[in-house]
C-alpha positions in Angstrom: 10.5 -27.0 29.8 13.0 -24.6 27.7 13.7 -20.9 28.9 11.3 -18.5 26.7 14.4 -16.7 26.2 16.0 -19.2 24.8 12.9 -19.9 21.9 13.4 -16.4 21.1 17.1 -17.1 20.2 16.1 -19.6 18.4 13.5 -17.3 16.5 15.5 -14.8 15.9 17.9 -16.9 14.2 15.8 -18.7 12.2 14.4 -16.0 11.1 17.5 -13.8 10.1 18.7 -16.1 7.8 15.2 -16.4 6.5 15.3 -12.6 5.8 19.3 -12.4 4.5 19.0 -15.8 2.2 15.6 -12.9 0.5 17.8 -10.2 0.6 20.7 -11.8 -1.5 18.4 -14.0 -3.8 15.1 -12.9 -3.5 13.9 -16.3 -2.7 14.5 -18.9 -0.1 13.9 -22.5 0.2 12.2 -23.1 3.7 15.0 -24.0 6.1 15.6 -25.6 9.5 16.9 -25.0 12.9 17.2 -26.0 16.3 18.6 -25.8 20.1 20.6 -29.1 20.8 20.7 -30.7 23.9 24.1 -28.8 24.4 22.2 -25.9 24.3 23.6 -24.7 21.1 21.6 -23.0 18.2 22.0 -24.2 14.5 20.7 -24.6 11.5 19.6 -27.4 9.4 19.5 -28.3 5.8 17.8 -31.6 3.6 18.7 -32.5 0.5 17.0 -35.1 -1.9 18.7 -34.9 -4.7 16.5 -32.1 -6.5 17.9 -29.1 -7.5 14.4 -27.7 -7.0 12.3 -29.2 -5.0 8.3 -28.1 -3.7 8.6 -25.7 -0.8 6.3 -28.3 0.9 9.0 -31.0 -0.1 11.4 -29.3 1.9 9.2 -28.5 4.2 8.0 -32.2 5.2 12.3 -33.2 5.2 13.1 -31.1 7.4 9.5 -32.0 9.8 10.9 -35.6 9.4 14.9 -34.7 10.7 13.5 -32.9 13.4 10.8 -35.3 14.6 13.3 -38.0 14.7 16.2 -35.7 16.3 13.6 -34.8 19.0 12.8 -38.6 19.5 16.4 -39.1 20.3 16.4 -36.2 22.6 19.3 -34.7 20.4 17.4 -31.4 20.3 15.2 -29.4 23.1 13.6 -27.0 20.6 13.1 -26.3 16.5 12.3 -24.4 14.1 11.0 -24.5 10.4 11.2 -21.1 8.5 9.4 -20.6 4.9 8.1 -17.9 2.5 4.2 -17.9 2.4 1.3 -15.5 1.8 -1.0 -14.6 4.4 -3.8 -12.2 4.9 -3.3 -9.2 6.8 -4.8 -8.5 10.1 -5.1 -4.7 9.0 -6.0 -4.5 5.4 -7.1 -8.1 4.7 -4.7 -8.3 1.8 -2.4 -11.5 0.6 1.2 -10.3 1.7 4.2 -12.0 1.6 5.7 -13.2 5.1 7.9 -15.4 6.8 6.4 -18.3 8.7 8.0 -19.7 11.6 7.5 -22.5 12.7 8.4 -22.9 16.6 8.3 -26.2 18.4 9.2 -27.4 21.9 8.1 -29.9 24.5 4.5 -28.2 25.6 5.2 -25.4 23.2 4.0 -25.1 19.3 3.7 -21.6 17.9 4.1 -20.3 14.1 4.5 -16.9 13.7 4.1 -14.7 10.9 6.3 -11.6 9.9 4.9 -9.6 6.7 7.4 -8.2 4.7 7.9 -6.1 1.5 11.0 -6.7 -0.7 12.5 -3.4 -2.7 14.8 -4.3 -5.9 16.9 -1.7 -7.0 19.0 -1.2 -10.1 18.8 -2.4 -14.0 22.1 -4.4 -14.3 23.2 -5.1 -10.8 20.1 -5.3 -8.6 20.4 -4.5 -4.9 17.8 -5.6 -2.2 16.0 -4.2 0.9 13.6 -5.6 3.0 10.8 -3.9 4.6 9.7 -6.2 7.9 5.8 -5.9 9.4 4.6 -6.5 12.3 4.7 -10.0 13.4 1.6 -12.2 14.4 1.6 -15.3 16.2 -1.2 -18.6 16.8 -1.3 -21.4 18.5 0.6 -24.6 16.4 0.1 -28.1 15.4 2.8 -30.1 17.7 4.0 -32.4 15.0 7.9 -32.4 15.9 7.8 -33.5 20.1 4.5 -35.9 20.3 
């Protein structure tokens, strides 16, 4: 079983280039990461030859990589980070939020963090980003089954 501690790396990395890849572009296309056998946190990319694929495209790519990287025990933990919009637990509003999906052995949780992105300027727009609070549920274990 993998350290909590070490999930929360990997959360927090996912989801700070989640939230930098928003604040430069305003957009994001859902991206991967994981903790390798060596222990070491990076991210992954797929690529299919479209310059603009479906979110879910991406989405079910990067599933696939990981599956098969957790079959050859190549990684001990994942996750899969994408723009969504979810319903508020306060207001019961559709807000925008990063979903992160996190995935171990005995361990699938995808959390939720709301956020509100500020453009600024006519000619040469600046960003800011506003986080919420975060929300997690109990996953679907579809990377380590």
């Amino acid at each position: 079983m993998i350290n909590k501690d070490r999930l929360d790396d990997l959360f927090d990395h996912a989801l700070s280039n989640a939230m930098a890849l928003l604040e430069k572009n305003g957009e994001f296309f859902p991206l991967g990461a994981s903790i390798g056998s060596d222990g070491q946190v990076g991210l992954l990319a797929t690529y299919d030859g479209d310059d603009h694929p479906e979110s879910q495209t991406v989405i079910d790519g990067l599933t696939s990589a990981l599956r098969q990287q957790a079959s050859e025990g190549a990684i001990l933990a994942s996750a899969i980070a994408f723009d969504a919009r979810v319903r508020s637990p306060e207001t019961g509003e559709a807000v925008d939020a990063v979903i992160t999906r996190i995935r171990a052995k005995d361990y699938a949780r995808d959390i939720a963090v709301p956020y509100q992105l500020h453009t600024k300027g006519l000619f040469k727009k600046t960003r800011s980003i506003a986080q919420g609070q975060a929300t997690a549920s109990e996953g679907e274990q579809d990377i380590f089954s």
